[in-house]
TORVO-289623 format. One record per residue (C-alpha): x, y, z. Coordinates in steps of 0.05 Angstrom, whole numbers, plus 5000, padded with zeros to 4 digits. Each point is the difference from the previous one (the first is absolute). Last residue first. Layout:
N
XYZ...
***
This chain:
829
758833538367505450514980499549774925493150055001500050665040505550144932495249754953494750455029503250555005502949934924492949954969498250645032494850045055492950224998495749475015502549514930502149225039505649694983499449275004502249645063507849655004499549245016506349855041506149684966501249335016507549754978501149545050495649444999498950054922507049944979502049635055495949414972504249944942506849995034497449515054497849544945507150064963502949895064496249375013501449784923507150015010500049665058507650055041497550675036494449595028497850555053495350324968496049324989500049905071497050725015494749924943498249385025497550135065503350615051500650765000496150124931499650574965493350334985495949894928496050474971492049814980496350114955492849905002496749324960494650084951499049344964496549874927495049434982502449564932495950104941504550574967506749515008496249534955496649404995499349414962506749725010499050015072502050395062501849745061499550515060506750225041498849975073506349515004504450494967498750425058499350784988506050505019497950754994505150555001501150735010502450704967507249864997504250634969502749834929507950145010502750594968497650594939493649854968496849705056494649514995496249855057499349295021494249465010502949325025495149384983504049405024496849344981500949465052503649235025500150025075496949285009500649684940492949854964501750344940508049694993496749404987496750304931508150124984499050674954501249944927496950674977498250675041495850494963499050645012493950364989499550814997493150475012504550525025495050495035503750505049495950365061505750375022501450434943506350314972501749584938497649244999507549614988499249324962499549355039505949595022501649234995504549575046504749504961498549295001505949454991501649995073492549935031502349635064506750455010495050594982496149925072494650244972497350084931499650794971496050534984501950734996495150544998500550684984498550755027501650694984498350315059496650625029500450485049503650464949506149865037500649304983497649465048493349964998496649455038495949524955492850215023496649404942504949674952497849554943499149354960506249565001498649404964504449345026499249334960505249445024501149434954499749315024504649454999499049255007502749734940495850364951495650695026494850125050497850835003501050415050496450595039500850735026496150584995501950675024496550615041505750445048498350385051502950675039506450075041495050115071504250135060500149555063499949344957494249525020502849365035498549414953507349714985498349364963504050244935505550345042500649385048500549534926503850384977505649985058498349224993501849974937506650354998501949435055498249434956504350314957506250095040499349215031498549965073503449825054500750725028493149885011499849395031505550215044497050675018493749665020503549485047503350585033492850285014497749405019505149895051501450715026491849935013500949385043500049264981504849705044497950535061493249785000501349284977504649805052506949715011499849245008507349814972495349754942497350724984506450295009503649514940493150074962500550694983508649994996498849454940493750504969504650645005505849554976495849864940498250694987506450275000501649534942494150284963502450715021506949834962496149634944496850684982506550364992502550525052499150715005505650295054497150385064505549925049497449715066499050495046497949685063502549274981495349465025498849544937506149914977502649955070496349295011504049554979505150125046494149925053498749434969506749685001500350125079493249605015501849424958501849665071493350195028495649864942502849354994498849835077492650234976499749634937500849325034495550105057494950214949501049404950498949545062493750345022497950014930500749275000497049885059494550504981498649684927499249405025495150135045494950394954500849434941498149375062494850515029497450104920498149184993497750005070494350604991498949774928496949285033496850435056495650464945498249274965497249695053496350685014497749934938496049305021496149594949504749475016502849814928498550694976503850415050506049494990499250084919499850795008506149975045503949554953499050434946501550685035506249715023501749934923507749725025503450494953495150555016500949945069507949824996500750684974501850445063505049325021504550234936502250685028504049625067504449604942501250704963501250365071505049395023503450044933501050845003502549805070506349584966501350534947501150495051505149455029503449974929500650694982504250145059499050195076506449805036499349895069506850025052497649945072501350555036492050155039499849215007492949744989502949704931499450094935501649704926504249455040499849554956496949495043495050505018498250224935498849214978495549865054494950684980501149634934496949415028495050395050496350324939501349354954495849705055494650465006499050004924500149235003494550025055495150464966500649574933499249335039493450305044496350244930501349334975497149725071494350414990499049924932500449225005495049935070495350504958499849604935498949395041494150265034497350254941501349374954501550224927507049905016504150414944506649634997502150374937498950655044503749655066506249824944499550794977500250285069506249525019503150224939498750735015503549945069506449704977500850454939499250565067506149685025503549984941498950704986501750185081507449604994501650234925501650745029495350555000501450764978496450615010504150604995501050044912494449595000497749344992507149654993500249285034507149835024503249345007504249735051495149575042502349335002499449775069493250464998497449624949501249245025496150265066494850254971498549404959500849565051494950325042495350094938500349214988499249885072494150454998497049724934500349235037496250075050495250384963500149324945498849665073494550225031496749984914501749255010494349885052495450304951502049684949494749534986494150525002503350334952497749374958493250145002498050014921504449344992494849535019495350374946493049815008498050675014502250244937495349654963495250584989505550484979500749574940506749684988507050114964501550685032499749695071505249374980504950594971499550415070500249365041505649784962503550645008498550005082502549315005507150224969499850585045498349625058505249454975505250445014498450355057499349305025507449834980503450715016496749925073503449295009506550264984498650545042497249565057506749504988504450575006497750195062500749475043495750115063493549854963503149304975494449565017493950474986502650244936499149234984493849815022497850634973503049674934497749314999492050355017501550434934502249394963493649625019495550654979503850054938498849244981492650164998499650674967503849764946495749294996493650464989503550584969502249514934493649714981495850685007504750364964500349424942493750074990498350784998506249894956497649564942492350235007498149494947494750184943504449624952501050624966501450315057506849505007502650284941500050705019501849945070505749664976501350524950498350675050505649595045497250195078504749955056497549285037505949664981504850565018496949995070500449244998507950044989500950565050496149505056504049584977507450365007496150255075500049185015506549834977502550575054494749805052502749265001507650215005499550355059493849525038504949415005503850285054504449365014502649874933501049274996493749784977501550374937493050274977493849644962494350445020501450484942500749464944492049785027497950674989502449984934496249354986493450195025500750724963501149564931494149555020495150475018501250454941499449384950493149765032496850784998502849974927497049334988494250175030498950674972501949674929494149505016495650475015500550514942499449404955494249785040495750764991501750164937497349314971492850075050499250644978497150505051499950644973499049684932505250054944500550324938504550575013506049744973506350025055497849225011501449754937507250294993501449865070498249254987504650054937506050295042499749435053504849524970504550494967499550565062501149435055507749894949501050765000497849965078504449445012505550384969500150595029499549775064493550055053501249715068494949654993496749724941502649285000500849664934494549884961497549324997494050025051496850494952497849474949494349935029498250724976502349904931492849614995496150495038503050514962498149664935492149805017499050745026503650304932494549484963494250185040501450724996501750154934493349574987495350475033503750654990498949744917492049755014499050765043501950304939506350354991500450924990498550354929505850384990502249734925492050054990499050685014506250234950504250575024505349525032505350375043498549985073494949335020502649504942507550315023499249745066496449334992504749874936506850095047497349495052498249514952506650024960503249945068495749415007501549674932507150045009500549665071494649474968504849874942506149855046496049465042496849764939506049544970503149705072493249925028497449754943497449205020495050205054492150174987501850595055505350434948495549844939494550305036504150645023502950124934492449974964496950465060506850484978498750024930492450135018501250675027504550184959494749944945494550295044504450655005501050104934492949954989496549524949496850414944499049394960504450094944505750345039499349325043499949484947506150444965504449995064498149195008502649924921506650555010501549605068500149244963504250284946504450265050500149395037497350035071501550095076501450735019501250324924507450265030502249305013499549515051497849334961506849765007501849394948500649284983497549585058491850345011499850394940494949544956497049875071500350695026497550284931493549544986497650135062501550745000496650044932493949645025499950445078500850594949493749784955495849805063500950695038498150394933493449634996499550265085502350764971493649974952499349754933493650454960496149614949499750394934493350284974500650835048507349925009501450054921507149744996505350344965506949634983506850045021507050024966505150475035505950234955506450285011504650324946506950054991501950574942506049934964504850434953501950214927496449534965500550134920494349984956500449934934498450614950506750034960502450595036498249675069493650125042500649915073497849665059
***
């Protein structure tokens, strides 16, 4: 509000205001109401509202029950006399619930009491978190548990009868358990509060009478669909076919029954029922039942058309059918109970029932893996490329599919039975070894019907890719009986016979046939494969000996090859290796010293030019012989430092000199030192570095550090990587003559930190030493690699010091001769 020019006053905006009128009350004079007063003014205006409300409108709205001027005069009778939130809920719902069992507003008071008891709920558990005030948490009186208890007892007793009208509560559907959830959802609501006695008589008959008519509903629905099972065409002779096929689709549908719903579960624990532990035990009883008569049909069955054996594999796909299906029920059924009740689980042994099918499920895997073999080899035109020499065709991967199905059915199986677990591994073990041997003498068949050879010394035989193809699939067949222990879990079964008869010897015999039935047939088939291979070795006789002129020449022309030409070498070195060793030729003179030492020059030649440089450093490096003739010492220091991105920066300082040998005239020298990373082709970007020249002396003090930046820190631990101390005299006029060198490990190379300094580190005093010229290793192949650029740049360098070794010349010495006789019986020396 403003002032105007002539002094009135002009409104320039609003302001809503809201006001609470209340009075004061001196607790000490005036008579204090309590919540039981405040029970018997809401029951009044609740009275007075459902039957002034009762035709003309819904009582549901957001004040739970009452008029708004109704609410504001109960809300200020509470504030006034320090009645508790809580209490006030409290008796809103004690109110509903006795309206609700007089009679006469279900239909108005049903809604109301839904809202009032989430309003309950909510008030209990923000009265105990949020309210600072002692009274606003002050917890009921025994009088309000009292009557919340009496009255919710009297209501669900009275909705209780009333149960016999729902619809039926198995199988569960989503809506019949919306339309269970709208009848039921008060009870829930009344029984989730924790009010209650342990044993409360209300709780306790409404969770009966659901159980029973749950337990009654279960019965009847698995009555009835056994019932449509039994009823079959009476004109199909083999009745049994059809039955156990409806009869694995229910024992599915019960399995998905009995798979947990959290809101089912849910719901139905607020009734305190056990919904599943229930309808478990309702549904294996009559399962378990029926599948014992069905199983008896069946054996009946297999028994009557043993000799036909389509019907047993038919047959054996049914059972193994409903074994898994009965094993998932089982495993859902056990999940659902205690472990204590397990025992009265019908279903629990029902391996036991197939034991008499499991004969025939084995039965049925070999004639499955016979026909299976023999479909793949009509077909086989595929190749399988492992190698560049070892190749398989579709024939032996099919084949071995075979085999690891069978495995993985016997696994999913999984008799917990000892002796049936051994009877199954054996005879699994027994199918595998038998359909190796048979594709063995198959394609053994198949050669001789082509022709492939013959026992005639002219016969034609043509040895192509495709018939060494064929014995690589025998071998890779052959290979996969090794495994079959670990497949199988022999060790399993063993340790379960052992344990069933307290015997290990039991156990020790058990293995013994299991690896007789591996062990012989993997000599008939090698037997076979060897027969085969020898003719073959006969006939290819003539190519290898063509073959064999590269490797027999007696003065074979010494040209440097690339790597991938020795690599090449050494694959035919490996193919000829094992041709003579299967044609039966013997170890001693297979592997002989012109063998390994041929096999050494291969490898070697096979290597790359810097992995080569390395190793000739690395044989200098480790080279611990003491030299003949003393070139003096040399003290250093060497360490690195950790940089960014995985590089390191190399410290070298170059202390001094000790006995150099004197190589100028005088008998002295005028010595330096230069440093650098070996080989260079790893260390590209870094140049060596060289010390300054110490005048005539041959105990020089340089006192220099180098430093060595962005070094790989991998390249440290390399085998062969070093740092090359060479110590030279400097000549004035020509070459430098070479003094001697020291090569140190880059793997011996301390860490240094950021902290520290080079004068911290400990120093090294290594001799000199001068290198000879190799006649064989490395050095010899790298000289030969005229086509490396790098290799002769290497050789280059190294020449320089290897030969260009002058001898060490001894000072001059004062006893009477001139300066020039002794230079010249230096010179002379």
């Amino acid at each position: 509000m403003l002032m105007g020019t002539k002094g009135r006053s002009k409104a320039i905006g609003k302001c809503h205001l809201k006001m609470g009128i209340s009075y004061k009350q001196d607790f000490e004079e005036a008579y204090q109401f309590s919540s039981e007063d405040y029970y018997q003014a809401y029951r009044q205006f609740l009275q007075y509202t459902y039957m002034k409300s009762k035709t003309s409108r819904s009582i549901a709205d957001i004040y739970g029950s009452l008029s708004l001027k109704d609410h504001r005069i109960l809300q200020m009778f509470a504030e006034a006399h320090r009645i508790s939130k809580l209490s006030q809920a409290f008796v809103n719902v004690i109110c509903l619930l006795e309206m609700q069992n007089e009679g006469g507003y279900h239909e108005l008071g049903e809604g109301n009491l839904h809202v009032a008891l989430d309003n309950l709920r909510m008030t209990w558990a923000t009265m105990q978190i949020g309210q600072k005030n002692f009274l606003d948490r002050m917890p009921l009186t025994d009088i309000e548990i009292s009557n919340y208890r009496k009255v919710a007892a009297k209501y669900i007793e009275k909705k209780s009868d009333t149960l016999t009208e729902l619809e039926e509560l198995f199988p569960p559907t989503v809506d019949g358990l919306d339309l269970i959830r709208s009848k039921l959802s008060t009870i829930v609501q009344l029984l989730s509060l924790d009010l209650w006695h342990q044993e409360c008589k209300a709780k306790k008959e409404i969770s009966e009478k659901i159980t029973n008519k749950l337990h009654e509903d279960a019965s009847l629905w698995i009555d009835k669909e056994l019932e449509d099972i039994d009823e079959t065409n009476l004109e199909i002779k083999d009745k049994i076919i059809p039955e156990i096929e409806r009869y694995i689709n229910l024992v599915d549908t019960v399995t998905s029954h009995c798979t947990v719903l959290p809101a089912l579960r849910q719901f139905y624990n607020g009734l305190s029922v056990n919904y599943y532990r229930l309808v478990s035990f309702a549904m294996e009883r009559k399962i378990s039942t029926k599948c014992l008569k069905i199983m008896e049909k069946m054996n009946k069955y297999k028994k009557r058309y043993n000799n036909f054996s389509v019907n047993i594999m038919l047959a054996s796909r049914q059972t193994l059918r409903l074994y898994f299906s009965l094993r998932k029920l089982h495993s859902v059924i056990r999940d659902n109970i205690s472990r204590r009740e397990l025992f009265r689980l019908n279903v629990f042994h029902y391996q036991e029932w197939f034991e008499v099918s499991m004969v025939y499920w084995l039965q049925t895997f070999r004639s499955e893996c016979i026909q299976r073999m023999e479909k793949a080899l009509e077909i086989d035109k595929d190749v399988v490329v492992v190698t560049n020499l070892v190749k398989y065709s579709h024939s032996s991967v099919d084949v071995l599919s075979c085999f690891s199905c069978v495995i993985d059915e016997w696994r999913k199986i999984d008799f917990r039975d000892p002796d049936c677990a051994l009877l199954g591994v054996t005879k699994i073990t027994d199918i595998i070894c038998d359909g190796a041997r048979l594709y063995a003498e198959k394609i053994h068949s198949i050669l001789e019907r082509n022709c492939y050879y013959d026992d005639k010394l002219n016969a034609e035989f043509d040895v192509n890719d495709r018939l060494c193809i064929t014995l690589n699939n025998i071998e890779h067949v052959r290979m996969y009986l090794s495994g079959l222990s670990s497949l199988l879990a022999w060790d399993n079964i063993i340790m379960m016979i052992s344990t069933r008869y307290c015997n290990d010897a039991i156990g020790h015999q058990a293995q013994g046939t299991l690896q007789r039935l591996v062990d012989l047939s993997n000599e008939e088939i090698l037997i076979k494969s060897a027969k085969l291979l020898k003719q073959i070795c006969e006939k290819m006789k003539g190519d290898i000996e063509r073959y064999m002129e590269i490797f027999t020449k007696k003065e074979p022309k010494k040209v440097s090859q690339q790597p991938e030409y020795y690599d090449k070498m050494k694959t035919h070195l490996r193919a000829i290796t094992y041709f003579f060793q299967r044609t039966g030729l013997e170890e001693q003179k297979l592997y002989n010293m012109l063998h390994d030492d041929f096999k050494t020059r291969l490898d070697d030649n096979s290597k790359r030019s810097e992995e080569l440089m390395r190793l000739y450093y690395n044989q200098l490096a480790t080279d611990v012989v003491t030299p003949t003739e003393s070139y003096g010492h040399l003290a250093f220091k060497v360490a690195y430092m950790e940089e960014t991105r995985g590089n390191v920066t190399v410290y070298v300082t170059v202390l001094r000199g000790n006995n150099l040998p004197g190589l100028d005239a005088s008998g002295y020298s005028d010595p330096y030192v230069e440093v650098s990373l070996q080989p260079q082709r790893m260390f590209g970007f870094t140049r060596s570095q060289k010390t300054h020249v110490v005048k005539q002396t041959l105990n020089p003090v340089f006192n220099v550090t180098f430093q060595f930046p962005n070094v790989s820190k991998e390249c440290l631990d390399k085998l062969g990587t070093c740092i090359l101390f060479s110590v030279f005299d400097h000549d004035t006029i020509g070459r430098d003559d070479f003094a001697g060198e020291i090569i140190v490990h880059m793997s011996t190379i301390l860490k240094i930190g950021i902290d520290k300094s080079m004068d911290r580190m400990p120093a090294m005093i290594m001799p000199l030493k001068r290198p000879k010229r190799p006649v064989d290793g490395p050095y010899v192949i790298l000289a030969q690699r005229d086509w490396d650029k790098d290799a002769k740049k290497f050789i280059n360098d190294r020449s320089r010091f290897i030969d260009h070794q002058p001898k060490p010349l001894h000072r001059y010495s004062f006893t009477g001769k001139g300066f020039f006789s002794n230079l010249f019986a230096n010179l002379t020396n």
